[in-house]
N, C-alpha and C positions, 0 to 999 in steps of 0.2 A: 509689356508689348503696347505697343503706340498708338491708337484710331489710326492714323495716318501712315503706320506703316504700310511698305510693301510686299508684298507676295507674290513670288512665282505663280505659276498654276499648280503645280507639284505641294509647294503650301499651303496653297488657298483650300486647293480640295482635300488634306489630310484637317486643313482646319474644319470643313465643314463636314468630313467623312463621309467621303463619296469619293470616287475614280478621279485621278484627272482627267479619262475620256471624256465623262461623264461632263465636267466643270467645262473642259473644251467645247461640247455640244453647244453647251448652256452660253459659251462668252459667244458662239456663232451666230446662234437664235438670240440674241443681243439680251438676254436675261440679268447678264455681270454686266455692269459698269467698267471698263478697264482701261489701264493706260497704254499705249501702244507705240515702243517707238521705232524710229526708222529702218532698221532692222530686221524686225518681224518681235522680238521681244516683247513678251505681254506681263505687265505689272497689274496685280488688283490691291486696293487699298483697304485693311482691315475692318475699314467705317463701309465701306460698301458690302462687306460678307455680312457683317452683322446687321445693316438695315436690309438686308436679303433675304435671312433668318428670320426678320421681324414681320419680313410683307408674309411671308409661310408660314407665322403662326397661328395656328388656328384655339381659339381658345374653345376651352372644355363647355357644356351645358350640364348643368346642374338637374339630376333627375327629380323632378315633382313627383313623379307615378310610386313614389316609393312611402311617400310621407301621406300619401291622400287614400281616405274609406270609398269604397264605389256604395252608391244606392242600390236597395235591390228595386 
């Protein structure tokens, strides 16, 4: 599969596992990047699902309170 492939909505949002309602909202509230053409047809491109994924990642924090003695 390409970076640059294209995706349905119907793709996009099984790639990302979520509804295509859901994906539809999201290209409305201008969230997706997408292509659009004359038609009403909406193409999203693989490289844009996954820098999409990347902006929603939230990385873990590492617990200190587990390794540390308290004072009495």
């Amino acid at each position: 599969m390409s970076a640059n492939e294209l995706l349905n909505v119907v793709q996009a949002a099984s790639y990302l596992g979520i509804r295509p309602w859901t994906l539809r909202h999201w290209i409305c509230d201008h969230k997706i990047e997408v292509i659009k053409y004359g038609n009403g047809v909406v193409r999203i491109r693989r490289s844009v699902l996954d820098g999409f994924i990347g902006n929603c990642t939230i990385n873990a924090r590492r617990d200190d309170r587990a390794g540390r003695q308290t004072e009495p």
